[in-house]
Structures are given as structure tokens and as C-alpha cells.
N, C-alpha and C positions, 0 to 999 in steps of 0.2 A: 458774243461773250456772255450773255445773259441766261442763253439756255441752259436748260440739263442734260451731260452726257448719262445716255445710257450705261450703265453700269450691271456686271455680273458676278458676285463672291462665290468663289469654291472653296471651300472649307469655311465652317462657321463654330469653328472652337475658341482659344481664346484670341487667339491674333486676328483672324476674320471677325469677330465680335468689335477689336480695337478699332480696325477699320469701319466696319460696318457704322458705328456710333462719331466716330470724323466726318465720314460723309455725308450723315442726318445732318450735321451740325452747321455745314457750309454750306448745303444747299445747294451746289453746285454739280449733284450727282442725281441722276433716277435710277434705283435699285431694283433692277428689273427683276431679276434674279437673285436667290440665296442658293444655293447647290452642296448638301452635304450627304454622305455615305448614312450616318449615321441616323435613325429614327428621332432621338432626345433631341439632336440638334437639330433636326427639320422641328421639332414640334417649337422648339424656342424660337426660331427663325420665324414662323407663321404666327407666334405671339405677338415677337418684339415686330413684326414689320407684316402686317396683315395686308399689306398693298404690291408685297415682292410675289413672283412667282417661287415657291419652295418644292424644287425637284431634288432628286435623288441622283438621276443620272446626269453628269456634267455634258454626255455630247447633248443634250437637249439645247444646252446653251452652246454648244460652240456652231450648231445647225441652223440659229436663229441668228439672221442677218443685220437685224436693229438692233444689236449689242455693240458699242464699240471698243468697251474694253472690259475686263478679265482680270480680276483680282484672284491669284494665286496663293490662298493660302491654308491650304492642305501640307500634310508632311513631305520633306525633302526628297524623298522616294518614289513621288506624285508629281512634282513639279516637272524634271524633265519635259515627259513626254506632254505635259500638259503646255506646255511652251510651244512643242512644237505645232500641237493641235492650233492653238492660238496665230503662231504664224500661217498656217494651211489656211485660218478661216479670214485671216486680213483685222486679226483684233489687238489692239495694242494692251500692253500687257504691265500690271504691277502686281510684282512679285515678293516674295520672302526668300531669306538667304539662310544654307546655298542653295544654288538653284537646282541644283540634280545632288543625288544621292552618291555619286562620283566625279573625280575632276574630268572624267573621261566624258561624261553625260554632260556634264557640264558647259565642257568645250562644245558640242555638237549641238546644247539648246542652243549657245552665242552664237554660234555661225548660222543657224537658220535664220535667228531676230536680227544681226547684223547685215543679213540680203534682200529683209522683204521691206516692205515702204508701211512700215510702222512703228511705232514708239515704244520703248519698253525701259522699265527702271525698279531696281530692286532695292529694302528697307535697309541702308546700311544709314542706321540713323544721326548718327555722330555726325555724317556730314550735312545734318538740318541741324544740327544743336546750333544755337546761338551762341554758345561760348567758344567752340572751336570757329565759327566766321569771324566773332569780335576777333580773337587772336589772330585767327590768318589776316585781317585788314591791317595790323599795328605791325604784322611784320612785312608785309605788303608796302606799308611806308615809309620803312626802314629805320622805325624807334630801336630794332635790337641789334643793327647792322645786320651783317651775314647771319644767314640761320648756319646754325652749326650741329648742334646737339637736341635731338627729343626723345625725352625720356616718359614715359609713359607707363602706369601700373591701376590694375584694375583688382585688387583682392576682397572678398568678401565673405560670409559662409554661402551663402547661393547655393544652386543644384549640387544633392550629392550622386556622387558616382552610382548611376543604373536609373537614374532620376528624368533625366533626359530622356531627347529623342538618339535616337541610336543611331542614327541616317547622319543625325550633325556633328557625331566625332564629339573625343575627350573634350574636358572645359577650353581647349589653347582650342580649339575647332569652333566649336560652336559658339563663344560667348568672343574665345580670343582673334578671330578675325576679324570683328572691330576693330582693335586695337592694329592691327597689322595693315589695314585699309586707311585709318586715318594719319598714322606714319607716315605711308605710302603717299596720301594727299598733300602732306604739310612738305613733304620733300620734294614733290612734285619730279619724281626720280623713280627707279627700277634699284630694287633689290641687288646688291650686287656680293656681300660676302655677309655670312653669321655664323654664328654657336648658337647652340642650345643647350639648357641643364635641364632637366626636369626631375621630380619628385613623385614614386609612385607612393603616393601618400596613403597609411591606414591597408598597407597593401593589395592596392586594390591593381589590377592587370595594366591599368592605362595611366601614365603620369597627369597627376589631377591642378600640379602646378606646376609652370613653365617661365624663365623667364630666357631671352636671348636675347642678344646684341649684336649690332655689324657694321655694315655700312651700304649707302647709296651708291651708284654711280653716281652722283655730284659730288661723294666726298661727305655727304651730312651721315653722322653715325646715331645708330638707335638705339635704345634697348627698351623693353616693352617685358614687363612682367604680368601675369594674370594665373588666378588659382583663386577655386571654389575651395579654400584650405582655412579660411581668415578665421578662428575661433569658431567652430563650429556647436561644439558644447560650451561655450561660455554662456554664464548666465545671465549677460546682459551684450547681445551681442552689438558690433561693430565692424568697419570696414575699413580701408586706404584706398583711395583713389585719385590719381591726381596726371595732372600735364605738366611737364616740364618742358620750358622750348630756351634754349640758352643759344644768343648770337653771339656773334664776336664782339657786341657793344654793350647788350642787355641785356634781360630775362622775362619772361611772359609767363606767371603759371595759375593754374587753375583747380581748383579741389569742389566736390559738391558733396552731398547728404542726402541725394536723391531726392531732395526737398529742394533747395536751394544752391546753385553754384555761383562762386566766386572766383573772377580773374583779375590779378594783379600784375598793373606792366611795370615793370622799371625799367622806362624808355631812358633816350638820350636827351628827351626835350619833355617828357609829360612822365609823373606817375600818378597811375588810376588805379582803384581797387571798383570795380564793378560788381551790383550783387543784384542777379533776377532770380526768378525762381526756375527750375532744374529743366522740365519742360517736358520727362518722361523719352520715349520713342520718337515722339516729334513728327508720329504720323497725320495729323491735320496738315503740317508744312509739303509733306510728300507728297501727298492729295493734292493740295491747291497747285502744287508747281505741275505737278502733272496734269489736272486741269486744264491748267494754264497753255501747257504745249499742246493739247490734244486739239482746243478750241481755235489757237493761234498757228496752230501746223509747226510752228516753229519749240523746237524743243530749248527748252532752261537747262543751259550749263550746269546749273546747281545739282543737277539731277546727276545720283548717281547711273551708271550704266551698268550692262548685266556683265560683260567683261571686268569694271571693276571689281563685281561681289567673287566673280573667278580668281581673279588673280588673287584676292584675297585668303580663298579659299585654299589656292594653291600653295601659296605660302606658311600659311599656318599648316598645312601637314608638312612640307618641306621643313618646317621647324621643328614640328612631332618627331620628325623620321632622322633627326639631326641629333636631338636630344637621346634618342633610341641606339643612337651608336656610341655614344658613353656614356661612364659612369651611371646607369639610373636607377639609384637607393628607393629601399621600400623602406619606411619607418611606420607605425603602429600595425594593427592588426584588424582584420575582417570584422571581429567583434565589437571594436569602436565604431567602423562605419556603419555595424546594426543597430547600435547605440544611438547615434547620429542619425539614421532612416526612422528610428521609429518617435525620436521628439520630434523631429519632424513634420511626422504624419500625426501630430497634433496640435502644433503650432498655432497661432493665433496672431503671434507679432516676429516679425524676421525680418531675415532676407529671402529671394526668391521663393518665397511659400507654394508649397503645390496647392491646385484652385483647384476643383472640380468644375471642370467646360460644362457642368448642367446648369449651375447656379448661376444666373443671371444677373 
């Protein structure tokens, strides 16, 4: 348990950076390897970590049998097949979501990692936050009675439309399948009926806010709103974000600032108002569990799996493709949204700011 797993990053922009600076931190990792296409980025790579090996071509690392695991985090269009290489090479795998560039791709990376005898788990990180386990514990011991209702909305200004990666689909794809995946966890259930509305907002080709509701196979009904829509030209901007879990006894709900989150139970026997601080992506946590399995052979339940981040994936187009078959209003115009792109591209304090992957 004390040793260092060997470790290999592919991609070192800004998500492999995030990772990269976890691993330093725990100790628990040797970074054998940094692996990127990119010149800039191998040169920052060889700065920030003069002890890694910094190549260019990834089979380099999937050829080198003292690697044991493969940090995947290159763009969604990259992943796929890099999964499967990983399985071929017997390397256990930590990924970013989703994991192929299609649900088609995606089904095919899961069934190869699902047949070979290694470990593998992707960043769906909502389910490391500390505030979604504090709640699942309280309804776990049944302060709210029967879970019944979760209601879930994530709006912010965030990425505007063409901002993204293009591989990760409209804001309900890329950002919104969190939200879809942590329903899905709190229900501990399958998808069973929704609607969709969405909004091609600023009219831009793909609806930029989404929200839908349904229900479980157990019966717990959802709805989940998310859109990079929240004031985007305000001049002092803000956001809504919050959990709503409502039983047949009580209520659990939670709100943050990205600073700090707070959950408030009003059990049948306790009410708590809990307050830590936010915790970000919560990739140190994903690290150490995975760590933890690789070293133990035995894998942490906590961890999410690469099916999960699918099924996630799945659903949130399922809900694009829902909202696409009605009503979907375009309100402002293309000129807003250049309006919007170009304070942006000088921003300084926001939401989602675009970074430059050179600047260290």
C-alpha cells in the first residue's frame, strides 16, 4: 500500500494538468509519463515535471509494460480507441467523460473494459462531492422517509455556444450529464418515461437550455434543469444551482457558490444545516479511490464505472432528441451571442472563463 503506482497522462491540457497536480500532491502516484500531440504542451510538461518521460506518441506508452495505469484525458474523439488500446495492453484506465465521441463508440470502449481483468472509472464527479454522499447517508437512514422527488438545476453564464468541445454535444450533453448520472445514482433506478423543452437560445442551431422531467422505474420522479443561459451579459454575473430531494417525510437540499456548499436536512429526528467548502471536481478523491483499488485489487464501490458515464451520456441525448421533437423556440439573435463571445474573450472574473492550456 505504500508504494508508487506507475502512472501515464495523455493529454496535458487543462483536465490532465488538473490531474497531473492531484497526483503530485498524494504521492501515491509515479508519473512515468506525460503524452501530448501538442509541442506547447510537451514543453510545459518537461518544465512542470522534469522527472516524467514527455513523448508525443501515446503508443510509446501503451508498449511500455511498467505502466499500470492511463490517465485519459485528451478530447472525446481520442478516447474511444485509446480505451481500447489500454485494454489490449492490460492497463487500468482513468478517464474523462464521455468516453467516445459517440454512444455507438462508447458502447464498444465498455464491453472491451467490461471483459479484460482490469479496473477502469471515469470523472463523473458529483459522485465524489461530499455533499451529494452527506445527503445520500440521511436518506439512507431514513430522516426523509421514502425518497420521492429530486429536483435538480444547474444554470450559470458558462461556455457559450461554439465555446466547447464539439465531440461533447450542446450544454444538456456536456455539462448536463452530470446532472442526469447523479439522479440516476440518488434513484438508484433506470430511466423509465420524460419530456423535454428546450430553448434555442440567441438563436443559435442547438438548444443551449434544457430542462426535462419523468420518472424512474421505482416510481421517484425527476426533473433536472441545466443552460449556459444564466445572464450572460449581466454586469455582475451570477448563477442558481441547487439539489432538491423531497421524501414522503422530509427534505434534504443543497445550494453552493462554487466556493462553498450548504446542505440543509429537515429530517424527522435532526435538522442540520451543514457548510464546507465546494471541493471543485473532487479529482484528488478519484485518485486516491482509484489508488486505492488498483493497490488493493479490490475495486471501491464509490467509484464510478465507464457504463455509468454511458448511460449518462445516453440519456442526456435521449433528452436532446426529446426536446427536438417539440416546440423548440429560438429567442434573441446570432448578434447577442457575438456580443457574449467577445466579452468573454476578455473576461477576467466569471463563469466558465476560457484559459489558455499554455499558461501554467
Amino acid at each position: 500500500m505504500n508504494r508508487q503506482i506507475k502512472v501515464a497522462l495523455i493529454g496535458f491540457g487543462r483536465m490532465g494538468r488538473f490531474y497531473f497536480t492531484e497526483m503530485q500532491k498524494s504521492g501515491q502516484w509515479d508519473i512515468v509519463y506525460i503524452c501530448d500531440t501538442d509541442p506547447k504542451c510537451r514543453e510545459i510538461a518537461q518544465t512542470l515535471s522534469p522527472h516524467s518521460r514527455v513523448v508525443e506518441d501515446e503508443d510509446e506508452v501503451f508498449a511500455d509494460d511498467s505502466i499500470e495505469v492511463v490517465g485519459l484525458f485528451t478530447l472525446a474523439d481520442s478516447r474511444g480507441h485509446q480505451i481500447e488500446k489500454a485494454v489490449a495492453c492490460g492497463k487500468h484506465i482513468i478517464c474523462e467523460k464521455p468516453i467516445a465521441e459517440s454512444i455507438e463508440k462508447e458502447w464498444k470502449a465498455v464491453k472491451a473494459a467490461e471483459h479484460a481483468p482490469i479496473f477502469s472509472t471515469v470523472n463523473l464527479y458529483l459522485r465524489n462531492s461530499w455533499y451529494h454522499n452527506y445527503i445520500k447517508h440521511w436518506i439512507d437512514e431514513g430522516e426523509i422517509g421514502e425518497l420521492a422527488i429530486i429536483r435538480i438545476c444547474h444554470m450559470t453564464p458558462g461556455l457559450a455556444p461554439g465555446e466547447g468541445h464539439e465531440y461533447e454535444g450542446p450544454a444538456f450533453h456536456d455539462c448536463g450529464m452530470h446532472y442526469v448520472d447523479i439522479a440516476r445514482w440518488y434513484a438508484k433506478s433506470e430511466f423509465k418515461t420524460w419530456h423535454a423543452q428546450g430553448l434555442r437560445m440567441w438563436n443559435y442551431k442547438d438548444p443551449w437550455w434544457l430542462q426535462c422531467h419523468g420518472t424512474f422505474e421505482s416510481g421517484v420522479v425527476f426533473d433536472i434543469t441545466q443552460g449556459f443561459v444564466y445572464g450572460q451579459l449581466s454586469k455582475d454575473q451570477t448563477h442558481n444551482s441547487y439539489t432538491d430531494i423531497i421524501g414522503t417525510k422530509g427534505i434534504i437540499r443543497m445550494t453552493h457558490d462554487f466556493k462553498t456548499a450548504v446542505v440543509e436536512l429537515r429530517g424527522v429526528t435532526q435538522t442540520i444545516r451543514e457548510e464546507r467548502p465546494y471541493g471543485g471536481k473532487n479529482i484528488d478523491t478519484l485518485c486516491r479511490l482509484f489508488a486505492e483499488t488498483v493497490l488493493t485489487g479490490k475495486r471501491n464501490t464509490q467509484l464510478p464505472t465507464l457504463r455509468d458515464s454511458v448511460t449518462a451520456s445516453l440519456y442526456a441525448w435521449k433528452f436532446l432528441d426529446d426536446a427536438r421533437q417539440h416546440d423548440l423556440p429560438a429567442i434573441g439573435n446570432l448578434e447577442t451571442l457575438e456580443e457574449i463571445r467577445e466579452r468573454r474573450r476578455n473576461m477576467k472574473n466569471g463563469y466558465g472563463l476560457l484559459r489558455s492550456k499554455y499558461i501554467i
